[in-house]
N, C-alpha and C positions, 0 to 999 in steps of 0.2 A: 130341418133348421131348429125345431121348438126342442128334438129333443137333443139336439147339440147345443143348446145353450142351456140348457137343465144341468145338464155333464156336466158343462164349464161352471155355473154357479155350485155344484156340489162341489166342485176340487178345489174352489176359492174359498168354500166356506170353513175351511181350518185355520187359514192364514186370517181368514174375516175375524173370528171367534178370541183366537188370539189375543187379535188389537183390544178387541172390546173386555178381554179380560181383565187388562192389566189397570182399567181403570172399576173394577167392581170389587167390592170390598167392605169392613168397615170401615175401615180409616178412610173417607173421602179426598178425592184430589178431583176438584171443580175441571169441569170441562174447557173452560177459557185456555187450562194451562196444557191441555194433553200435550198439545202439540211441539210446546218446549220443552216436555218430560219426555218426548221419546226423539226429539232430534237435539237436544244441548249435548247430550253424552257422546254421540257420535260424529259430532263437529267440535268437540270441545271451546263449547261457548261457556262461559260466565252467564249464570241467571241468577235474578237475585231470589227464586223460586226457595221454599225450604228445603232442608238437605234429605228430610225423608220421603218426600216427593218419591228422588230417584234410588233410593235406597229400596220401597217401596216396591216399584215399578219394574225398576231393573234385576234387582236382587231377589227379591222373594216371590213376586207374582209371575213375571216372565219366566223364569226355568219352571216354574210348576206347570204354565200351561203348555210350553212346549212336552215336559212330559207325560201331563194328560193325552195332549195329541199324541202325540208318539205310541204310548201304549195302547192306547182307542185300535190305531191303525195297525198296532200287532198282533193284539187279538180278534180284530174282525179280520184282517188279511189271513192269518192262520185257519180260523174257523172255518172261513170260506173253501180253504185248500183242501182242508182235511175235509170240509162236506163233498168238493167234487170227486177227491178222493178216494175215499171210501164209498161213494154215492149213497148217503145216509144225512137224510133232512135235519136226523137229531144229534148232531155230529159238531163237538166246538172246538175249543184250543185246545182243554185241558183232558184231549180225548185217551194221550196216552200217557197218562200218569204224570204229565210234566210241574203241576199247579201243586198235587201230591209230594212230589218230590223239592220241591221249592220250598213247602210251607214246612219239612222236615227240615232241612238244609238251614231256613232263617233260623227256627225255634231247637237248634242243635246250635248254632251261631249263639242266640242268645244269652243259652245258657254257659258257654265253655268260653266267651269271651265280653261277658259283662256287657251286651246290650251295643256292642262294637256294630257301626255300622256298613263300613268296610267289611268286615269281615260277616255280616247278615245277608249282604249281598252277594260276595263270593261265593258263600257256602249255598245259597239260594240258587243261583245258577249252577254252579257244576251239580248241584243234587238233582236240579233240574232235566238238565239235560243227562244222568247219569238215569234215572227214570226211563226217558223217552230210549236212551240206548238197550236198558234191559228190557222193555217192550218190544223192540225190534230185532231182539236176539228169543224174547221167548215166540215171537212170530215168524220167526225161521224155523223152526223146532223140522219141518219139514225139507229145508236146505232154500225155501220156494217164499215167497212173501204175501200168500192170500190174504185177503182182506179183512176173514171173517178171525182168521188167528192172531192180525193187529189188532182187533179191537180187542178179544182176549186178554191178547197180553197186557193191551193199557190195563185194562178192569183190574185185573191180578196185581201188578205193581201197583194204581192207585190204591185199592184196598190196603197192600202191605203198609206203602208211605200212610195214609190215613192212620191204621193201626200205632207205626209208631210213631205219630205224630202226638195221639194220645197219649202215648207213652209218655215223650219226653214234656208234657204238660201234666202229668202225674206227676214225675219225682222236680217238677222245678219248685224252686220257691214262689209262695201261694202271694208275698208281699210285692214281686219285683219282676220276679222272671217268667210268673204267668198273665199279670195282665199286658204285659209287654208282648206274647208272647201271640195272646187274645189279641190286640188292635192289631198286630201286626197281619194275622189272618185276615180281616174284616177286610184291609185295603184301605190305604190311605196316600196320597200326594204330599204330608203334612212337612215332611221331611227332604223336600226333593230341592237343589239346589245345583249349580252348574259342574261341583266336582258327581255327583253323583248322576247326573246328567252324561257326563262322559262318560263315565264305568258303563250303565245300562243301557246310553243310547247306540253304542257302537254295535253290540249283536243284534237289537233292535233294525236297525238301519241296515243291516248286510242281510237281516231275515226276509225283508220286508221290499228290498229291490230283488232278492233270489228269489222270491215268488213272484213278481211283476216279469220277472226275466223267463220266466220258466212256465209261466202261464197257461201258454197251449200245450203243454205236456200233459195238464190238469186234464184238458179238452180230450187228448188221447188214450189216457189210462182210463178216464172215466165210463169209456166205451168195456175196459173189461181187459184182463191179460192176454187175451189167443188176438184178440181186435189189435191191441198193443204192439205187439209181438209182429204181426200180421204186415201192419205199419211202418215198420223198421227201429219200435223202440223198445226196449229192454226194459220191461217194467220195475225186474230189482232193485235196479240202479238206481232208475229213476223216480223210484219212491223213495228210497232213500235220498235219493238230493233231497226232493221237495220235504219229507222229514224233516231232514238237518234244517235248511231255511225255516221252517214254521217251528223248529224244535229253538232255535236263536232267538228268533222274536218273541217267543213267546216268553221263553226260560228270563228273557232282559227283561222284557214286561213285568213279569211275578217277581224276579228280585226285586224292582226298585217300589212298586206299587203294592204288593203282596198281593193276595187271592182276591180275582173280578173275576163276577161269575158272569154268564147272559149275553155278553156282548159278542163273544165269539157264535153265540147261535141263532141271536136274533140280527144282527146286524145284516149277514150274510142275507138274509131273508127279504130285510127291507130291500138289498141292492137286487133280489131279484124281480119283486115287484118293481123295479123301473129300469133296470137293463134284458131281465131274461135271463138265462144258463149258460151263457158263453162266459166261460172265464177271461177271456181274454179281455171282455169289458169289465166283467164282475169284480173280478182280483181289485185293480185300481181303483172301482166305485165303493168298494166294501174296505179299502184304504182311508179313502176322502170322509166315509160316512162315522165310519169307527172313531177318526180323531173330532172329531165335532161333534157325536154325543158325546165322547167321553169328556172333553173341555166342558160344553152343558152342565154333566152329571157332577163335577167340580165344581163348578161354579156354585149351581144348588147345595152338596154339599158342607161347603164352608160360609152360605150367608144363610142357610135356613134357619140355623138356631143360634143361640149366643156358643154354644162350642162347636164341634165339626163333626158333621155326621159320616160313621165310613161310607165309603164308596159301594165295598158289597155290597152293604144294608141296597142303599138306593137302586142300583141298577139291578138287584132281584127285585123289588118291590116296584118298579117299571118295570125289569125286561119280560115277567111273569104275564099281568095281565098284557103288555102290550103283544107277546107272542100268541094270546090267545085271541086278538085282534085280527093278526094276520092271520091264522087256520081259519079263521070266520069268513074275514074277507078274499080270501082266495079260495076257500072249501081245497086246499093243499096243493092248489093250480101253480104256486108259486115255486115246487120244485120240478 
């Protein structure tokens, strides 16, 4: 019972996190009024409340925190997959070049279309997932999909995208196109609004129920090809689906948010110290958990200082010492 209602309070705590975003900020909005800031708009009452109130509330804070959550839950859901995956503890989202390939796609964006956001985000996902595809073609190399030749192939592709990521931050303009080009890596929500909510939250959202739907699949490759095979499942295939789904979530994630490191390797962690190695809980726990630090790590971000600190910055600077937390306190019991 104590730990079914643990469950239930983690899958509430994004919807929780939420509410309480929308009223943190500098701009204060007194607590007396929440309540007609978040129900006038949707009964369309008259209040005599200021207009920035719900300008405030509705428009600029509530799409951010939904796509903080959003992204939280697509990179820990990813990370997760790809740890039972591969069965490798040190295993995250951007295992197979997809973050690499995103961050070339923005800063190739940037520069060929003047800082166009629209098109930073298009070019961000399909470079993304055009990454994760040539890692799964150089992990065929054998016609067969081993484990040890997916990781490879990420390594090889990210190194490439990294390379000419440098690249196209050498010939950009040093006034315009490179620091743009900079924040954009670091990770930022600063920008996130309900048209660009829809662009990124839809392969988000189809990534992220194909992993919850596909779950125990995780449970049966993770045993091993011949175990697989043995079972009645087609490992090829089947990695490849779950690819594709964590290659969606992810690829939406890094377009709209850019490069977050840590969440995809620590999160997974946290949800196994309180569920255990069954995917079939984990996947979901490591969903619920991902969108509620990542609102958290937002939230700190944009009131810690008078400007906005990126997001990378922060969740390396937690997810570092905190993963050394966990190898301490489970002595590595936790995978």
């Amino acid at each position: 019972m104590k730990n079914k209602l643990i469950n239930l309070f983690i899958f509430l705590s994004p919807f929780i996190l939420i509410i309480l975003t929308l009223f943190i900020g500098r701009y204060p909005i007194p607590l007396k009024n929440i309540i007609s800031v978040l129900i006038d708009p949707l009964l369309n009452n008259q209040s005599s409340l200021p207009e920035p109130f719900y300008t405030i509330v509705w428009h600029i804070r509530m799409p951010r925190a939904i796509v903080a959550a959003l992204v939280g839950a697509s990179l820990a859901v990813s990370g997760a997959a790809f740890q039972g995956l591969f069965r490798n503890p040190l295993v995250n989202s951007g295992l197979l070049g997809v973050s690499s390939g995103a961050g070339f796609g923005a800063a190739l964006a940037i520069i060929l279309f003047n800082q166009s956001s629209f098109f930073v985000y298009i070019f961000a996902f399909l470079f993304g997932g055009l990454a994760v595809l040539l890692s799964y073609f150089i992990g065929r190399i054998y016609k067969t999909t081993p484990t040890i030749m997916l990781v490879l192939g990420g390594v090889v592709v990210s190194s490439i995208f990294s390379s000419l990521i440098s690249f196209v931050k050498y010939v950009a303009d040093p006034y315009n196109q490179l620091p743009a080009i900079t924040f954009w890596l670091m990770g930022s929500f600063a920008s996130a609004r309900y048209k660009e909510l829809i662009i990124a939250g839809v392969p988000m959202i189809v990534g992220i129920c194909g992993l919850i739907l596909t779950r125990w699949r995780i449970n049966v490759l993770s045993m091993g090809d011949r175990e697989a095979q043995t079972l009645g499942i087609n490992p090829s295939f089947d990695k490849g689906i779950i690819i594709t789904f964590a290659t969606l979530a992810t690829a939406g994630a890094v377009c709209i948010s850019g490069t977050i490191g840590w969440v995809g390797l620590i999160i997974p962690h946290v949800g196994r110290m309180l569920v255990g190695n069954d995917n079939k809980v984990l996947i979901p726990i490591s969903c619920a958990l991902g969108a509620s630090f990542m609102v958290i790590i937002d939230n700190i971000a944009r009131t810690l200082t008078s400007g906005e600190v990126p997001i990378g910055i922060l969740t390396a600077l937690i997810g570092g010492p905190f993963f050394i937390y966990i190898l301490k306190k489970t002595k590595g019991g936790a995978w």
